[in-house]
CHARMM internal coordinates of N, CA and C (Angstrom, degrees):
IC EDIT
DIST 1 N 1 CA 1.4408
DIST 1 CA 1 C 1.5198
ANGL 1 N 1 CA 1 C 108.91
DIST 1 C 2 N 1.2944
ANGL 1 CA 1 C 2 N 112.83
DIHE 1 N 1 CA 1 C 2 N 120.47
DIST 2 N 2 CA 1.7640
ANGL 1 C 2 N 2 CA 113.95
DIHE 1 CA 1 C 2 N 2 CA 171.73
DIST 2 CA 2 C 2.0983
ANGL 2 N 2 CA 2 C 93.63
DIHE 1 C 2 N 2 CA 2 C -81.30
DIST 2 C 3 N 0.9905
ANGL 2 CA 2 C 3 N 128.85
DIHE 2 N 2 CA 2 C 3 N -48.42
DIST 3 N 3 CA 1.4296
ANGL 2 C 3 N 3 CA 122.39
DIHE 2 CA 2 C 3 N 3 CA -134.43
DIST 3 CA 3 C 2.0663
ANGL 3 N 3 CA 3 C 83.87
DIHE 2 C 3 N 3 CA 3 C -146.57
DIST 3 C 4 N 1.2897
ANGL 3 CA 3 C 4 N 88.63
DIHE 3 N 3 CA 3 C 4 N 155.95
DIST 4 N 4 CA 1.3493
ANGL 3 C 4 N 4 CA 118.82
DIHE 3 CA 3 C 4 N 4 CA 171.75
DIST 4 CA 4 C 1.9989
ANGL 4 N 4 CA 4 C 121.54
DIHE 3 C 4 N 4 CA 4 C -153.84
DIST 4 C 5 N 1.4850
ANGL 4 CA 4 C 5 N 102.50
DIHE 4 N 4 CA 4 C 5 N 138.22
DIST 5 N 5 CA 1.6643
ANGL 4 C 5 N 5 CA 84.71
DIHE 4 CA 4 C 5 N 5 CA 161.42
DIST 5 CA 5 C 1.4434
ANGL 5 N 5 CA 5 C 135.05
DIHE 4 C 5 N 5 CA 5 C -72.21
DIST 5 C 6 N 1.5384
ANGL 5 CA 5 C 6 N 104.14
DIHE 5 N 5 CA 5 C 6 N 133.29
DIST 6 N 6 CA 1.5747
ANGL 5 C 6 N 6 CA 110.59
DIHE 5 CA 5 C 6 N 6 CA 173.83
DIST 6 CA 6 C 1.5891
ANGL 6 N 6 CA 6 C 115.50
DIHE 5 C 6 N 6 CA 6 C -15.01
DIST 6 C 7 N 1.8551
ANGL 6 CA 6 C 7 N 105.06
DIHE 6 N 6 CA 6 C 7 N -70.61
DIST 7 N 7 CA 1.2966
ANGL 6 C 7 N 7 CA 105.40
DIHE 6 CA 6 C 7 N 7 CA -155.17
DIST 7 CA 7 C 1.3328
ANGL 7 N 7 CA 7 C 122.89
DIHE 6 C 7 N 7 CA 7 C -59.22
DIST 7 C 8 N 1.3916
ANGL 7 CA 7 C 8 N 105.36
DIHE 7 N 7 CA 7 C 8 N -17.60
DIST 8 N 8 CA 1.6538
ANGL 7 C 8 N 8 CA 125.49
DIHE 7 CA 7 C 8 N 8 CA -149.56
DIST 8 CA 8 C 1.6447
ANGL 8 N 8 CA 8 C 97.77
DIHE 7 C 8 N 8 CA 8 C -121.66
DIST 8 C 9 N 1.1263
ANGL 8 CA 8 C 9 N 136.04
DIHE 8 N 8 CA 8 C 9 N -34.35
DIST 9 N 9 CA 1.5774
ANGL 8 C 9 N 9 CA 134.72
DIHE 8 CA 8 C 9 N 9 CA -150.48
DIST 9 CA 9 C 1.3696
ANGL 9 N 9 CA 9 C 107.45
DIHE 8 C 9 N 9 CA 9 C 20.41
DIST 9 C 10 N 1.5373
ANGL 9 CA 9 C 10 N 114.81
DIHE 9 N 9 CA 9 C 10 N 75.21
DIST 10 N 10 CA 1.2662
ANGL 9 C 10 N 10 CA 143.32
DIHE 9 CA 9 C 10 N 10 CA 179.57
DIST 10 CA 10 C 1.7039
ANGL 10 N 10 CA 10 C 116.98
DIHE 9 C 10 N 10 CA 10 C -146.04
DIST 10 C 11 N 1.2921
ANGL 10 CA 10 C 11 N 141.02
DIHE 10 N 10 CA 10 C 11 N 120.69
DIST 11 N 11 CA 1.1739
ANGL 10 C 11 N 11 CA 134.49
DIHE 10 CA 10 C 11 N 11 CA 174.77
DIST 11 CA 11 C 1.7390
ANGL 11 N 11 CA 11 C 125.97
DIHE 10 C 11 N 11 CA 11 C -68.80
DIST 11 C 12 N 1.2603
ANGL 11 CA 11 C 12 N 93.54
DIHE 11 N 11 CA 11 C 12 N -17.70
DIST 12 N 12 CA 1.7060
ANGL 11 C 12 N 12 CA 102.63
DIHE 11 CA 11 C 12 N 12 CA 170.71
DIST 12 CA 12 C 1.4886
ANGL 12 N 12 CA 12 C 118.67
DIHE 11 C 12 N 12 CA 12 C -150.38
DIST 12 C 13 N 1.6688
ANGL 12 CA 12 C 13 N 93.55
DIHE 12 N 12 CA 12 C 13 N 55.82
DIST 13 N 13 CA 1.6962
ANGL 12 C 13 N 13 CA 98.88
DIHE 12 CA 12 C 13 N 13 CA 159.20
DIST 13 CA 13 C 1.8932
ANGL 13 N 13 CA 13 C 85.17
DIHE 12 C 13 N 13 CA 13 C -160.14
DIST 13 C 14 N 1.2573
ANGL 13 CA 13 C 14 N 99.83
DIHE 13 N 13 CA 13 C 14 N 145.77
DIST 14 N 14 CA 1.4389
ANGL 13 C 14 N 14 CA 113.09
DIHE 13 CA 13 C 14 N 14 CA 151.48
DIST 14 CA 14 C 1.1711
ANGL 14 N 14 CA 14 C 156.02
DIHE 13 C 14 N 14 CA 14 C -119.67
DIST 14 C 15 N 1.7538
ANGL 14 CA 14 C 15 N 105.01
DIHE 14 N 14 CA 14 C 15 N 8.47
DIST 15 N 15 CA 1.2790
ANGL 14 C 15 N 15 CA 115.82
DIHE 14 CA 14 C 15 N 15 CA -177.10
DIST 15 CA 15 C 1.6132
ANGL 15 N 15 CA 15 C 122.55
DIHE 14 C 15 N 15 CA 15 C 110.94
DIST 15 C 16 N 1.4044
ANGL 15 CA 15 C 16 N 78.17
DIHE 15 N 15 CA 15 C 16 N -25.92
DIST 16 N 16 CA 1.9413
ANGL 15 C 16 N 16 CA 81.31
DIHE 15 CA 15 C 16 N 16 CA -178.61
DIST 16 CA 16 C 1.9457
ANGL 16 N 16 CA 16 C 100.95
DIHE 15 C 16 N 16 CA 16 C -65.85
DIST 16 C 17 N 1.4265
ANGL 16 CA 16 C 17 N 81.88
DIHE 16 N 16 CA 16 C 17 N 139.24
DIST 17 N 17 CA 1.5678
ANGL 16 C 17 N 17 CA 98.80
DIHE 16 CA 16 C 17 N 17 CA -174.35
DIST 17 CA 17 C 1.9909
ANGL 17 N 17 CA 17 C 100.80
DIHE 16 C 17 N 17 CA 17 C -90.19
DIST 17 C 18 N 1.0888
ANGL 17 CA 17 C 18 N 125.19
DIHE 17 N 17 CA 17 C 18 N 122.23
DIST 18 N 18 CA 1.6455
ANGL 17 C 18 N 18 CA 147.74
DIHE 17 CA 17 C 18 N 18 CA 174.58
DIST 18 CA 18 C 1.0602
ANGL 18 N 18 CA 18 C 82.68
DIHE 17 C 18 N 18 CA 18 C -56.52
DIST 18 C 19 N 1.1363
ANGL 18 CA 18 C 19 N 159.12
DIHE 18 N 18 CA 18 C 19 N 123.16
DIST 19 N 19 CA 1.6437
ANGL 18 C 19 N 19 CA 131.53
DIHE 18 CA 18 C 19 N 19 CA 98.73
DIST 19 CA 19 C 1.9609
ANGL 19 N 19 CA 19 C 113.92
DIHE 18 C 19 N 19 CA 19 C -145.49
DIST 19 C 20 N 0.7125
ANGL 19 CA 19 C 20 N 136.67
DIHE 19 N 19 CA 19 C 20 N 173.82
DIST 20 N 20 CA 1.2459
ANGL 19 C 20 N 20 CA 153.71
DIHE 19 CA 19 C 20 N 20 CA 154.48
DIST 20 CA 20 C 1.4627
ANGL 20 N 20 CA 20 C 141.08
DIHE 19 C 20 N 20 CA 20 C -39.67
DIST 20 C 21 N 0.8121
ANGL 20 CA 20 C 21 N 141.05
DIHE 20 N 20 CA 20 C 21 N 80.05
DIST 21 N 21 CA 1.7279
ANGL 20 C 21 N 21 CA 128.53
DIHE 20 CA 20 C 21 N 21 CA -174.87
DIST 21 CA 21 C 1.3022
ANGL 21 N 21 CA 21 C 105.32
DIHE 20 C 21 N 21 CA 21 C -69.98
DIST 21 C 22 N 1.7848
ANGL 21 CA 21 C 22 N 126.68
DIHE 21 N 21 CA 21 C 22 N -175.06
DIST 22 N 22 CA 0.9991
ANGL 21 C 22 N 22 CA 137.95
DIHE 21 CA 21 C 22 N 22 CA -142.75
DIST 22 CA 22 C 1.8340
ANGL 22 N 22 CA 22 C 95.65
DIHE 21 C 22 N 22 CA 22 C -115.99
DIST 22 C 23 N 1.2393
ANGL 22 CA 22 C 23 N 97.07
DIHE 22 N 22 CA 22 C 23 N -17.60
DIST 23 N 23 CA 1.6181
ANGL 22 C 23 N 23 CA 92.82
DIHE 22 CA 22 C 23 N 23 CA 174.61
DIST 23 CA 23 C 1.5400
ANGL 23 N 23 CA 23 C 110.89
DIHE 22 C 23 N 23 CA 23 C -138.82
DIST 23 C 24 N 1.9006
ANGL 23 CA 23 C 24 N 90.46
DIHE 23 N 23 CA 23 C 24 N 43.43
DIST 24 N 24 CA 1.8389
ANGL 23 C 24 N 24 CA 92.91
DIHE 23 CA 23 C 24 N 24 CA 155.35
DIST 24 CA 24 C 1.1897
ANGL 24 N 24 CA 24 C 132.37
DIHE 23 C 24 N 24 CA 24 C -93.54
DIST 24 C 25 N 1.5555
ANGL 24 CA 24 C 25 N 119.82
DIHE 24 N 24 CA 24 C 25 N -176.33
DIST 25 N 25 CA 1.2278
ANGL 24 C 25 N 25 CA 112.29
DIHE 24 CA 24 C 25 N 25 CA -176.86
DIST 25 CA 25 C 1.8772
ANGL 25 N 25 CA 25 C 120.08
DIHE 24 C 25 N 25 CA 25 C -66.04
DIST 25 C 26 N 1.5030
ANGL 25 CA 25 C 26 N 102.67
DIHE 25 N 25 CA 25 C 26 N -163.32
DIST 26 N 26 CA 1.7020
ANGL 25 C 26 N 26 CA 90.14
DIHE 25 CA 25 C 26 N 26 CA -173.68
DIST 26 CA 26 C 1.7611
ANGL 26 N 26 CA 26 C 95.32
DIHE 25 C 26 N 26 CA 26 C -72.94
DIST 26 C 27 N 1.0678
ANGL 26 CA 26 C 27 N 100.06
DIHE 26 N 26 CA 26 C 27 N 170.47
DIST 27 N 27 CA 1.4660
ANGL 26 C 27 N 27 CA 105.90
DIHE 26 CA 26 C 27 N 27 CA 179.31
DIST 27 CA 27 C 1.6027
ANGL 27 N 27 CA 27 C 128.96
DIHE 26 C 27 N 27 CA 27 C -71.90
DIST 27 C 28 N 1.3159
ANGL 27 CA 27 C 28 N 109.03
DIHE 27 N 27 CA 27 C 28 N 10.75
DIST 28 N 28 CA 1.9811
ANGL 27 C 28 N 28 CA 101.81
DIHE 27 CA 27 C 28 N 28 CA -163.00
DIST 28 CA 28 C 1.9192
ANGL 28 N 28 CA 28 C 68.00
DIHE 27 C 28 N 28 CA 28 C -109.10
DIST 28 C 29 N 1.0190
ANGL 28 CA 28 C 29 N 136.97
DIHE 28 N 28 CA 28 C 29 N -36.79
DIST 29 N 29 CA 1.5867
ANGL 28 C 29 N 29 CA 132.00
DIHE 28 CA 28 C 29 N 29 CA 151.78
DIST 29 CA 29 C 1.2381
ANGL 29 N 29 CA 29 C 137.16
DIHE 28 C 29 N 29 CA 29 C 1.46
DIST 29 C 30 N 1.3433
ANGL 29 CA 29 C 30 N 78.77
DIHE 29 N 29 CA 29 C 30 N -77.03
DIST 30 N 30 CA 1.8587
ANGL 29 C 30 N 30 CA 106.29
DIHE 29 CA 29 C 30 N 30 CA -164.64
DIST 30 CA 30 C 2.0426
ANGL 30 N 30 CA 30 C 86.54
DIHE 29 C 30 N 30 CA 30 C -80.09
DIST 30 C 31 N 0.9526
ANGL 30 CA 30 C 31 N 107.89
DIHE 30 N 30 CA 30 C 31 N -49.11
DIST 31 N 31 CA 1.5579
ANGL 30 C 31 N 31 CA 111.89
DIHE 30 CA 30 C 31 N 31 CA -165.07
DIST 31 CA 31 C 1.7875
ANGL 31 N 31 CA 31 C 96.12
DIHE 30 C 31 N 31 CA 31 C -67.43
DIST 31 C 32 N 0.5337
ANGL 31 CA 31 C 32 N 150.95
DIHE 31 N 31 CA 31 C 32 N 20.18
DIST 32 N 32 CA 1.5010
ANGL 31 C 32 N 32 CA 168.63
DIHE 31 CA 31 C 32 N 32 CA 170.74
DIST 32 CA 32 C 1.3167
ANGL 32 N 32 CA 32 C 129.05
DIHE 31 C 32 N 32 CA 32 C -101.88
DIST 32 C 33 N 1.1577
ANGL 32 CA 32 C 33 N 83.88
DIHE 32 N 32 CA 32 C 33 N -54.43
DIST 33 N 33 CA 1.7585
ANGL 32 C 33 N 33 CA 106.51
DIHE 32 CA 32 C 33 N 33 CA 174.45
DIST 33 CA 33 C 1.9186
ANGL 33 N 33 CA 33 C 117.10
DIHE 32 C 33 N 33 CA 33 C -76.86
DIST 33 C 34 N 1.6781
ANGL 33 CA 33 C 34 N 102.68
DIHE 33 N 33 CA 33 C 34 N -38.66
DIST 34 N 34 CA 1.0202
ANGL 33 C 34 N 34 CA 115.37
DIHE 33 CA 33 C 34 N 34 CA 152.69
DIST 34 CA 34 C 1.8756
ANGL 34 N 34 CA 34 C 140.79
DIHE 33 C 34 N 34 CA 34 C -44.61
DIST 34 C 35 N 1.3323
ANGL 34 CA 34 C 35 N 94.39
DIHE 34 N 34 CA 34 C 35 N -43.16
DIST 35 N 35 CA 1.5722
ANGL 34 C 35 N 35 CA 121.15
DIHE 34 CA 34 C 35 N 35 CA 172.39
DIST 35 CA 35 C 1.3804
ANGL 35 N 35 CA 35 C 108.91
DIHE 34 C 35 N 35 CA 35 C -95.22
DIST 35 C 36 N 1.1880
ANGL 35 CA 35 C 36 N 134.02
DIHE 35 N 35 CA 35 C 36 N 6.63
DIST 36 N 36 CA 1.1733
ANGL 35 C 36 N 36 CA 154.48
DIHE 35 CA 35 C 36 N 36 CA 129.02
DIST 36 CA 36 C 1.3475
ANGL 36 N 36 CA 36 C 131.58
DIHE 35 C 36 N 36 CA 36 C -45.23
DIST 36 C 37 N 1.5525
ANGL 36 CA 36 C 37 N 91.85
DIHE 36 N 36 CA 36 C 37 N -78.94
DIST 37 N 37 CA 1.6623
ANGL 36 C 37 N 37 CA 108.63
DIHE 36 CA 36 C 37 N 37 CA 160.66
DIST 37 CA 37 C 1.4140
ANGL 37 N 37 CA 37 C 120.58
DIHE 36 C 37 N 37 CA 37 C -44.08
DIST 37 C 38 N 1.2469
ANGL 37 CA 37 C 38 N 97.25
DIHE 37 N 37 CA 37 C 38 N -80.81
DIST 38 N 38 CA 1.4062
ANGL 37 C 38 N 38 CA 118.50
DIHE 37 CA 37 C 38 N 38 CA 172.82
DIST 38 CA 38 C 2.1909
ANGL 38 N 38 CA 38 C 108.33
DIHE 37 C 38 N 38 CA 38 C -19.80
DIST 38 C 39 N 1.1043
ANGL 38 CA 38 C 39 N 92.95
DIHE 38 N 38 CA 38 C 39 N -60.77
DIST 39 N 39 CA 1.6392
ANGL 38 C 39 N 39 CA 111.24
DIHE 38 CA 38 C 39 N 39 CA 175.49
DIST 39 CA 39 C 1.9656
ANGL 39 N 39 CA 39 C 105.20
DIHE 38 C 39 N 39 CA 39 C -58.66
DIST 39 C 40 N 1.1510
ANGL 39 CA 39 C 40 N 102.37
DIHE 39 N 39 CA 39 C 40 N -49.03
DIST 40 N 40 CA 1.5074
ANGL 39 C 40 N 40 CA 82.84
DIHE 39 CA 39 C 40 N 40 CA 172.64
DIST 40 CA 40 C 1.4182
ANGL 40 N 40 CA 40 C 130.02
DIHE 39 C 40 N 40 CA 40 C -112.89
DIST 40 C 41 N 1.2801
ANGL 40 CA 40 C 41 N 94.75
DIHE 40 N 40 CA 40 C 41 N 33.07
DIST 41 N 41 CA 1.2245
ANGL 40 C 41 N 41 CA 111.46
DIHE 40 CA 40 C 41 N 41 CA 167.77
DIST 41 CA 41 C 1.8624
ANGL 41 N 41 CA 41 C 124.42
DIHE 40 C 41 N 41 CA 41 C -90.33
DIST 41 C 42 N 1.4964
ANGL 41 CA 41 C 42 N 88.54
DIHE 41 N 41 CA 41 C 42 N -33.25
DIST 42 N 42 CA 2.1359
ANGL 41 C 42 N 42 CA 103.32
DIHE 41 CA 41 C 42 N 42 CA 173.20
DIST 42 CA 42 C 1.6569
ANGL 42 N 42 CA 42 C 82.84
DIHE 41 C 42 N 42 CA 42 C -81.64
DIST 42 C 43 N 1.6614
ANGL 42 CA 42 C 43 N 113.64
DIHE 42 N 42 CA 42 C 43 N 100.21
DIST 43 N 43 CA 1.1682
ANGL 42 C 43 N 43 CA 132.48
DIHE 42 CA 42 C 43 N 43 CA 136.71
DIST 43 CA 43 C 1.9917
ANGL 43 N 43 CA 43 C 128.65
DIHE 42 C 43 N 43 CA 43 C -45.05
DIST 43 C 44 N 1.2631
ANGL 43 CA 43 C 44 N 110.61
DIHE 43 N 43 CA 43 C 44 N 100.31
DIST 44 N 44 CA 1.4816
ANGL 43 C 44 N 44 CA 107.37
DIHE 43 CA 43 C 44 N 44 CA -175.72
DIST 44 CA 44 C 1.6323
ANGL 44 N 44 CA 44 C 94.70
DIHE 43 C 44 N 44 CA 44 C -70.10
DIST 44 C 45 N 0.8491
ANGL 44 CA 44 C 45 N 155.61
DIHE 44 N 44 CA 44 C 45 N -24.24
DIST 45 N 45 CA 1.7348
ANGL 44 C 45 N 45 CA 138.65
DIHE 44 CA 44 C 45 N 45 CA 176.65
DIST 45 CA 45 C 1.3274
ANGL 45 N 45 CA 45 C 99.45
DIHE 44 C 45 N 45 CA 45 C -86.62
DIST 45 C 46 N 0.8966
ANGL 45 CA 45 C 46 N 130.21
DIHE 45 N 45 CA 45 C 46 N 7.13
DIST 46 N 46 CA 1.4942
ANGL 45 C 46 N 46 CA 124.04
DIHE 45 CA 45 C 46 N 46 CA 172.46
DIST 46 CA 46 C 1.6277
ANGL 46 N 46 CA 46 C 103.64
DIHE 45 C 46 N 46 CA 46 C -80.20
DIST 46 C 47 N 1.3385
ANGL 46 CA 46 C 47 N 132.14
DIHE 46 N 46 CA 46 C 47 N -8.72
DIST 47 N 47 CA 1.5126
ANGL 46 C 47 N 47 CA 134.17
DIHE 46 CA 46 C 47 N 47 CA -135.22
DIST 47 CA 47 C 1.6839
ANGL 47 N 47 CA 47 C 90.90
DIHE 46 C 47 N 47 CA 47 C -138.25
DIST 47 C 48 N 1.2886
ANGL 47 CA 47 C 48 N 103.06
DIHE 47 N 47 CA 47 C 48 N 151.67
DIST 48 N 48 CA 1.5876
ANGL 47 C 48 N 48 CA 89.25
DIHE 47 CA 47 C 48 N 48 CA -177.37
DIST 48 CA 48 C 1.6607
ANGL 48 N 48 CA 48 C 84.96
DIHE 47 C 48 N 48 CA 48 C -149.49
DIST 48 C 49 N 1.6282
ANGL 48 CA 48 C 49 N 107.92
DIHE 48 N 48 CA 48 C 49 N 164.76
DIST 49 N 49 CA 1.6306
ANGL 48 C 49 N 49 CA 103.14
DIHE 48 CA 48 C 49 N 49 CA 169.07
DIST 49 CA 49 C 1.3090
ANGL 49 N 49 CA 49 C 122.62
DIHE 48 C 49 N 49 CA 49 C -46.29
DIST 49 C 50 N 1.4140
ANGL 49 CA 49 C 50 N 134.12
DIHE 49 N 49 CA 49 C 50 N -145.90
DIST 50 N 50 CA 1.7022
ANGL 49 C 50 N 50 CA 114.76
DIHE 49 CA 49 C 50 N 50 CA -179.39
DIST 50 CA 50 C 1.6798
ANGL 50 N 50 CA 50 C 78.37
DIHE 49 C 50 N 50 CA 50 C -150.45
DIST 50 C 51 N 1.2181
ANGL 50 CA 50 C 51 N 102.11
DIHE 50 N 50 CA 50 C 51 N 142.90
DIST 51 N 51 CA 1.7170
ANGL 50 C 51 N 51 CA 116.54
DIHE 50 CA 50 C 51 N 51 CA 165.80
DIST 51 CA 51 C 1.2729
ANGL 51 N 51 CA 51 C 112.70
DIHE 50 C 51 N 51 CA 51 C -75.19
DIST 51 C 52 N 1.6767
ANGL 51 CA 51 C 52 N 90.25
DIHE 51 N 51 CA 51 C 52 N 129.74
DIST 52 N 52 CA 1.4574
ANGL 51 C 52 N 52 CA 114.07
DIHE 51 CA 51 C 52 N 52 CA -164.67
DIST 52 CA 52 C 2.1602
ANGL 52 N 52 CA 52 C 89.93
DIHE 51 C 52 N 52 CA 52 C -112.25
DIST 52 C 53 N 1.2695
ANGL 52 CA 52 C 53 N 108.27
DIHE 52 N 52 CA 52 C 53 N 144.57
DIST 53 N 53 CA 1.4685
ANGL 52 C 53 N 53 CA 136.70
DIHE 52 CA 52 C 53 N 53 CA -164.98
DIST 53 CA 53 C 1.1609
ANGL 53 N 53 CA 53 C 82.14
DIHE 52 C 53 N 53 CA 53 C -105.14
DIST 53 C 54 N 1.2760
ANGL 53 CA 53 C 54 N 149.12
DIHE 53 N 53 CA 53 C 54 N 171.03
DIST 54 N 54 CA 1.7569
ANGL 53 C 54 N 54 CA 157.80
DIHE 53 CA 53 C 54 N 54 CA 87.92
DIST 54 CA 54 C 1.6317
ANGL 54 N 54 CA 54 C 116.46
DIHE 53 C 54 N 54 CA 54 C -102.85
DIST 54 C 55 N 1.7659
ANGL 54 CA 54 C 55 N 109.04
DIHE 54 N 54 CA 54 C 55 N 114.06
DIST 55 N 55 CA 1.4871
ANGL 54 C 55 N 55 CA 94.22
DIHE 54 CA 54 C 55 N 55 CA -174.30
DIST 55 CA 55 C 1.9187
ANGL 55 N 55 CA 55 C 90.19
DIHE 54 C 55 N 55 CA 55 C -115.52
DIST 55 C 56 N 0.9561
ANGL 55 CA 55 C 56 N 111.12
DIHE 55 N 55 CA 55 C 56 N 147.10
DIST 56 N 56 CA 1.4563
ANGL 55 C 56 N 56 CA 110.11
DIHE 55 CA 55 C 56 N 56 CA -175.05
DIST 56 CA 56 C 2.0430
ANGL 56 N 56 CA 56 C 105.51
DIHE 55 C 56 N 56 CA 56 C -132.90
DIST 56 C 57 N 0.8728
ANGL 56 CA 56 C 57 N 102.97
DIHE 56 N 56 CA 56 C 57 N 164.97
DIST 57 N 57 CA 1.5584
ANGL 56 C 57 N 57 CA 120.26
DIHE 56 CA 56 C 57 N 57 CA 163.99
DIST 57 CA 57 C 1.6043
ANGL 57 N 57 CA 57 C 123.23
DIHE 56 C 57 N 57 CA 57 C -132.61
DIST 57 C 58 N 1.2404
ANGL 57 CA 57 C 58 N 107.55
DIHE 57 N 57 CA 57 C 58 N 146.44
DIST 58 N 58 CA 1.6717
ANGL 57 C 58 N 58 CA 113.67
DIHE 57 CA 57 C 58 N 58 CA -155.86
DIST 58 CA 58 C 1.7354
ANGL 58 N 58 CA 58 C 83.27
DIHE 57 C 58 N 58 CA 58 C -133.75
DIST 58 C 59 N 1.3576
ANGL 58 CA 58 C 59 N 116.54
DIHE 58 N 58 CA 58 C 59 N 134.94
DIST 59 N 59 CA 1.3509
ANGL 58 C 59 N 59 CA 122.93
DIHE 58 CA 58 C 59 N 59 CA -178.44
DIST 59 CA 59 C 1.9415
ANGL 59 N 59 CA 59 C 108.01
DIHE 58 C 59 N 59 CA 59 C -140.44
DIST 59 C 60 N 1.2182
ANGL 59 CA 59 C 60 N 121.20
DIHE 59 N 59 CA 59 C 60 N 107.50
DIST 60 N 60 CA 0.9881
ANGL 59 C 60 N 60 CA 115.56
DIHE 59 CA 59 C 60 N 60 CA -169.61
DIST 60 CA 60 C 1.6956
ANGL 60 N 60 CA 60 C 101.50
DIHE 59 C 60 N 60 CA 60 C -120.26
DIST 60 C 61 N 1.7089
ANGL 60 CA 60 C 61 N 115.36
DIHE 60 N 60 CA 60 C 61 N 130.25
DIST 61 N 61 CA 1.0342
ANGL 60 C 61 N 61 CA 107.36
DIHE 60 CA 60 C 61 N 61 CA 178.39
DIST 61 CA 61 C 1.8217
ANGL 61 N 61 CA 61 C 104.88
DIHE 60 C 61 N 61 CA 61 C -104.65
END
COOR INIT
IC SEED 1 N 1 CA 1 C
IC BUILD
């Protein structure tokens, strides 16, 4: 991980709360918009390759 959000110190969530208000649209809508969000919310530069170790042994007779 290079980066995370503030609210969350999470790389693919930010806090935004899913849900519905009382004078939203119909729901196959809002759930759309959600999977939306949700989708651009997992930041790909947030992600970086992963550190790779190599420990080896050399034996010479």
């Amino acid at each position: 991980m290079t980066n995370v959000y503030t609210r969350t110190g999470l790389p693919n969530d930010d806090g935004y709360i899913y849900g519905t208000s009382a004078d939203s649209q119909e729901p196959a809508v809002v759930e759309n918009l959600n999977r939306l969000h949700r989708l651009l919310a997992k930041n790909p530069q947030y992600y970086d390759e992963p550190i790779s170790i190599q420990w080896g042994l050399e034996w010479m007779f």
